[in-house]
C-alpha positions in Angstrom: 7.8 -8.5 21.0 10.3 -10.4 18.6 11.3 -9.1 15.6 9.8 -11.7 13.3 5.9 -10.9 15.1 6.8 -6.9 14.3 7.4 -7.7 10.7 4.1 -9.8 10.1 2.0 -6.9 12.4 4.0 -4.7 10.1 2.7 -6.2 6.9 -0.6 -6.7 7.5 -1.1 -3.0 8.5 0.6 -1.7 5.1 -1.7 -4.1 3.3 -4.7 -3.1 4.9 -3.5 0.6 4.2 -2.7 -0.3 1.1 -6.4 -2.0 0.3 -8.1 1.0 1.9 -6.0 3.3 0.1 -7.1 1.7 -3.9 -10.6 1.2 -2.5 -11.0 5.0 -1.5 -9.4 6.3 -4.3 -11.6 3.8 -6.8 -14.8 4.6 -5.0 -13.6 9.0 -5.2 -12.6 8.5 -8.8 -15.6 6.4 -9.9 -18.6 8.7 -8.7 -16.7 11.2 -11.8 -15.9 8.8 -14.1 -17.5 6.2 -13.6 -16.4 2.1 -15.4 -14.3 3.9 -18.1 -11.8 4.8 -14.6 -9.6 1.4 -15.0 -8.7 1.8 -18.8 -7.5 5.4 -17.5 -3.5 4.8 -17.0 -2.9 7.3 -14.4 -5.2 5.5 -12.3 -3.1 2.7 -12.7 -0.2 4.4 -11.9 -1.3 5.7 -8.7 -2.2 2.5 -7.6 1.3 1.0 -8.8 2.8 3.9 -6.9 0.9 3.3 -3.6 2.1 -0.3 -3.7 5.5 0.7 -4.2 5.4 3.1 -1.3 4.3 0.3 0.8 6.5 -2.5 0.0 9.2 0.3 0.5 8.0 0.9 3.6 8.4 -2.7 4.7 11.3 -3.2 3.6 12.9 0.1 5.4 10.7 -1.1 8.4 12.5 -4.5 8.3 15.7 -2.7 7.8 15.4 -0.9 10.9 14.6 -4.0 12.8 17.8 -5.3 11.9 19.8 -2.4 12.2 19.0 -2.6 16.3 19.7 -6.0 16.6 
């Protein structure tokens, strides 16, 4: 498989994780809190987080791709 096929596989699994991940914790958080959930900030930041751990991901990902070429 070429590298540019990996990388596009690659990104739509860490934003499918990534969807799944803010849907699950929204759905977990809400049955407790209920609407008042997304002017909590901490919320917010987890979700900022989660991205960030997946765009990192990528990006070491496509590092690694290029490191074997």
């Amino acid at each position: 498989m070429d590298e540019d096929k990996k990388l596009k596989l690659m990104k739509f699994w860490l934003f499918g994780t990534f969807v799944i991940l803010v849907a699950a914790i929204s759905v977990y958080l809400g049955m407790f809190a209920g609407l008042s959930l997304f002017g909590e900030w901490r919320y917010w930041l987890v979700v900022v987080i989660a991205a960030v751990l997946s765009i990192g991901s990528f990006f070491l990902y496509q590092g690694m791709l290029n490191k074997k070429k």
